[in-house]
N, C-alpha and C positions, 0 to 999 in steps of 0.2 A: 757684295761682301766687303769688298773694299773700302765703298763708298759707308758703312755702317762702321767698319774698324776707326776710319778717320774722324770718324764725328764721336765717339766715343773718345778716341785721344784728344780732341781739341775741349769737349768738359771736362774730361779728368782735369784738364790743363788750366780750366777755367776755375775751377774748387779751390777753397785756401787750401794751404797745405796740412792745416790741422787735420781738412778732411779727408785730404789723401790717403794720409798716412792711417785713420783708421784706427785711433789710439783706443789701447783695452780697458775697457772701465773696470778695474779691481774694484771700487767699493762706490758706492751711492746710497745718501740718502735723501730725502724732499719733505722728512717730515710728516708725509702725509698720516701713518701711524703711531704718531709720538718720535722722543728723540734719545730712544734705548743708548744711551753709555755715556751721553752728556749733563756734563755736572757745573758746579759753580763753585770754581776756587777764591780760595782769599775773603773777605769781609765786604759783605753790605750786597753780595751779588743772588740773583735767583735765575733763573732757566723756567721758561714754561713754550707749550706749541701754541700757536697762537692762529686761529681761525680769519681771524678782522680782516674783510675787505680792504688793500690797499697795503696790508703790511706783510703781504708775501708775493714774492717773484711772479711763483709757476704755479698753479694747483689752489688748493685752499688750505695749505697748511705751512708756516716756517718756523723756525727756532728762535725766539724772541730773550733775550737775553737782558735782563735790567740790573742795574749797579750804580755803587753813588762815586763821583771821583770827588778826591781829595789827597791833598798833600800826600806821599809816601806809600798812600793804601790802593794797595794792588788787587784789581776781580778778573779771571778772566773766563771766559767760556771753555771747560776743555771736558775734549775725549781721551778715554786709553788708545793709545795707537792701533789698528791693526795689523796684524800679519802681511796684508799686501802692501801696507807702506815701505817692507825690505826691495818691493821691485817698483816702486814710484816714480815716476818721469814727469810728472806735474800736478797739481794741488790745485785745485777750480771749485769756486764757489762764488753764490752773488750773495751780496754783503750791502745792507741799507746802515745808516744810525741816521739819531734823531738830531746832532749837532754835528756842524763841522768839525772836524777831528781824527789825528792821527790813528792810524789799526796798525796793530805787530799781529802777526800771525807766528806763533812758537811751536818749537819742535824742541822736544826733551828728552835726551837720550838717559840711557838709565844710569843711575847715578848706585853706587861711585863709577869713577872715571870717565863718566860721561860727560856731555855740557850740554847749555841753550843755546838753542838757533834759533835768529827771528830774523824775519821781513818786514818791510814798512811800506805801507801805502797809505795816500790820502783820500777821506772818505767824506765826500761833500753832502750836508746834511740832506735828508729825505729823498735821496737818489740812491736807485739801487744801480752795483757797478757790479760785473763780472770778474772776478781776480784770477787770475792764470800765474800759478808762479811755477818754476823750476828748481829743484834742489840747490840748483846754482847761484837762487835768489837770496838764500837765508846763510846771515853770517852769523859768526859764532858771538855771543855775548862775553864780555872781558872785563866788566864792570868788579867794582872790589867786593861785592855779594853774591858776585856770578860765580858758579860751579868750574875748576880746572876743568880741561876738555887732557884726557889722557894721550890721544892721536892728532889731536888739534886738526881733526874733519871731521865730517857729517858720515856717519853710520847711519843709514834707513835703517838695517837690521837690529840696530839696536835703541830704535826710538821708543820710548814708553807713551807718552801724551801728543796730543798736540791739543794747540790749546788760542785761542783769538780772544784781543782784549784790546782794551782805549790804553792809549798812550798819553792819556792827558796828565795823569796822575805824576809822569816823569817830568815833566817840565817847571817851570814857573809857572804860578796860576796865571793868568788872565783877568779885568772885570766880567761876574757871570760865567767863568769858567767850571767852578764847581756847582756840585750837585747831581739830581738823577737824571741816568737817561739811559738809553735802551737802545741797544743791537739787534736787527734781524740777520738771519743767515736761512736761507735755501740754497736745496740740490748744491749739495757740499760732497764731491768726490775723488776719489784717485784715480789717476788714468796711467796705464802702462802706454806697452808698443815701443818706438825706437824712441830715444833718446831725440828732442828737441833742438833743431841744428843749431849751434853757438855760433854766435854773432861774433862781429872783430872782438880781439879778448880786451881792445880798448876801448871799443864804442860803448858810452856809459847809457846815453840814449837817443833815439830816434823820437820818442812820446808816440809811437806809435803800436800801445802793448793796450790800452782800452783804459787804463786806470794811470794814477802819478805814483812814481813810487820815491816822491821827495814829499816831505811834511814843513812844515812852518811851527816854532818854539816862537811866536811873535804874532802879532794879531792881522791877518794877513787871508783875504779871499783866494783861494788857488783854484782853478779849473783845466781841464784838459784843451787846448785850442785848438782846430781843426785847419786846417791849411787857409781857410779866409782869415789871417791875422796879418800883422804888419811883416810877419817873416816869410811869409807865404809857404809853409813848411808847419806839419803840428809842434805843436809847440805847449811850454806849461807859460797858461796867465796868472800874474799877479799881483792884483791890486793892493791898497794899500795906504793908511796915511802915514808920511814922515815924522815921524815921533821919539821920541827915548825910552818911555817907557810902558810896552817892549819894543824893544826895536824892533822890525821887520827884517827876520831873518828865515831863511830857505835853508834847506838841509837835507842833503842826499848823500845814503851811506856808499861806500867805496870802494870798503874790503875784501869784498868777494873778486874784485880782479886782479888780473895778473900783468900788474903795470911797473915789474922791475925796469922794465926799457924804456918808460914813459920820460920825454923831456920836453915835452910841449901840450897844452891844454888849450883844444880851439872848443868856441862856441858863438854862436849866434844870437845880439840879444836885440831886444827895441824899447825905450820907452816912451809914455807920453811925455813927461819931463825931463830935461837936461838935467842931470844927478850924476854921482860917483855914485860906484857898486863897491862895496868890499867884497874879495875873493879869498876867500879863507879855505887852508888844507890841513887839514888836522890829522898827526901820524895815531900809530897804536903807542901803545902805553899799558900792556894788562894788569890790573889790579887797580886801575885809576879810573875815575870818574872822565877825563880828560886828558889828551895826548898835546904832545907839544902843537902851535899852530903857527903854520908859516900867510903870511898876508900879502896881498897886492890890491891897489884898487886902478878900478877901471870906468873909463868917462864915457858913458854913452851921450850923443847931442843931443837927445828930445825929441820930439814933434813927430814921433815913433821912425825915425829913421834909422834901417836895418845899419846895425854896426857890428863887423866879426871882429871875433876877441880871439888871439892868436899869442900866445904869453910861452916864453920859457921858463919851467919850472925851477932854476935858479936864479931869477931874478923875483921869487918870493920871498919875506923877510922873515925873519924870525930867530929862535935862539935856535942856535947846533945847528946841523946838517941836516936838509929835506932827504930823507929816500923815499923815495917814489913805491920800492917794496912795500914800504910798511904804511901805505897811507889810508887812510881810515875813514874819512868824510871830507866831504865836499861844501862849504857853506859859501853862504851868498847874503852879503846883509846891504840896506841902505841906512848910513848913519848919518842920512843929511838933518833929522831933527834931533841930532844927539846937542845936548846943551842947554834948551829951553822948550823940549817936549811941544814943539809949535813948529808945522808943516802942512804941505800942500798933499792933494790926493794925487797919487801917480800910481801908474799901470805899466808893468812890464814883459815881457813876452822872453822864454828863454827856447832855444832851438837847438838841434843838432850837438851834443856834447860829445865829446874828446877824444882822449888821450892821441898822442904822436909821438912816434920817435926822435 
């Protein structure tokens, strides 16, 4: 008996903890019988299930999603909320598209007095990724279009939509940026059970959650690293040529933590090339496109040798006062071909991110 109780604790103990804990599946679907409540907002977009060998997960059926991006004009995938979105503890779904490119996932609480919450992840073309987010993941939208939020949080009970779309259409085009192309989405569900234990409320990331939840506004290959890279630690790669226009810039939102005490930003980077990084912290600002932005740069040698970056948050430059309260995003540019649009290819690896007291 003994010897049966012990070997049952040492699997329990061998399981990730997602599957300890046994999370309650409040909603699920796969698609398999059509895709009852999903619709296509905005202009140029359509919804259909989509049978084709190769362009679903699990089963033989996913939610295929097609839309044109261009300048300004916004499509996104969405459903009405359900009712067990008031007791949601995390939002899972695998997610393919056909180009490399930024994904928001939104949550729309009912308006008036409500606002948007979105997430950002990066979605590397014709790989299907599993997304695991937590309430915790999506900040509130503040843009001068964006809906006042009345409580300035996230009410599950009072969300109406949620709703997945390309982020392309927000940035600067790209060459070959616009045009059509198509989103998959299978076994898309809410899962209850206890709450997801939080991590340091300054560790920004470990890269070790299955997907990146940093995007690149700059033409720029991103992948997840696996501990065989020069950091020896997962890590985000990315490649890249030194250019002006667009620069190669990385972008990871911020808001969602609670970094009033933060006065130091460590991280770990490597490149193939000896370069400056620019490190940019961009506060809030609601109603603006853009918050003030404090800057530092930082010299990695090259030849991928591991360099930790270890920076006090007021020796970043900028106008006014950093607080660390109010801080918004995390950017990362290399401006070594700012000037005459002519550089070399360079690869960099970023590891283990932040905040310190």
């Amino acid at each position: 008996m003994r010897l049966m109780v012990a070997s049952a604790a040492l699997f329990a103990a061998a399981l990730p903890a997602s599957a300890q804990q046994n999370p309650e599946v409040l909603f699920h679907q796969d698609f398999e019988t059509g895709a009852p409540g999903w619709f296509a907002m905005g202009t140029g977009g359509s919804i259909q299930v989509t049978h084709q060998p190769g362009q679903t997960h699990s089963g033989n059926s996913a939610l295929a999603f097609t839309y044109e991006v261009k300048r300004g004009q916004i499509s996104a995938a969405v459903m009405p909320a359900s009712p067990a979105m008031a007791r949601m503890q995390r939002l899972r779904f695998w997610v393919k598209t056909d180009r490399d490119t930024p994904v928001g996932v939104l949550l729309s609480e009912t308006k008036p007095g409500g606002g948007n919450y979105t997430s950002w992840f990066w979605s590397p073309a014709n790989a299907w990724q599993q997304i695991d987010l937590t309430p915790a993941d999506f900040v509130l939208a503040d843009g001068p279009q964006d809906p006042k939020d009345a409580d300035g949080k996230l009410d599950l009970d009072q969300l109406q939509a949620v709703g997945v779309l390309d982020l392309a259409s927000f940035f600067p085009a790209s060459p070959g940026q616009a045009g059509s192309r198509t989103l998959w989405i299978d076994d898309f569900e809410l899962l209850g059970g206890p709450a997801p234990k939080e991590d340091s409320a300054m560790r920004i990331d470990n890269f070790d959650r299955g997907f990146l939840p940093w995007i690149t506004i700059g033409v720029m290959d991103l992948k997840l690293a696996q501990a065989d890279n020069p950091l020896h630690e997962p890590a985000l790669e990315a490649s890249y040529e030194q250019r002006d226009s667009p620069l190669p810039v990385l972008l990871r939102r911020i808001a969602n933590y609670d970094l009033a005490k933060a006065a130091r930003l460590d991280f770990d980077v490597a490149s193939d090339e000896e370069t400056t990084l620019v490190v940019a912290l961009e506060m809030k600002r609601p109603g603006a496109a853009q918050g003030p932005r404090f800057t530092l740069p930082i010299f990695p040698p090259g030849k991928r040798e591991v360099f930790h970056v270890s920076v006090k948050l007021e020796d970043f430059q900028g106008q006014g006062k950093l607080d660390p309260a109010q801080l918004k995003t995390l950017i990362v540019t290399d401006p070594a071909g700012a000037g005459d649009g002519v550089g070399t290819h360079n690869r960099i690896w970023i590891g283990k991110l932040e905040f310190r007291m």
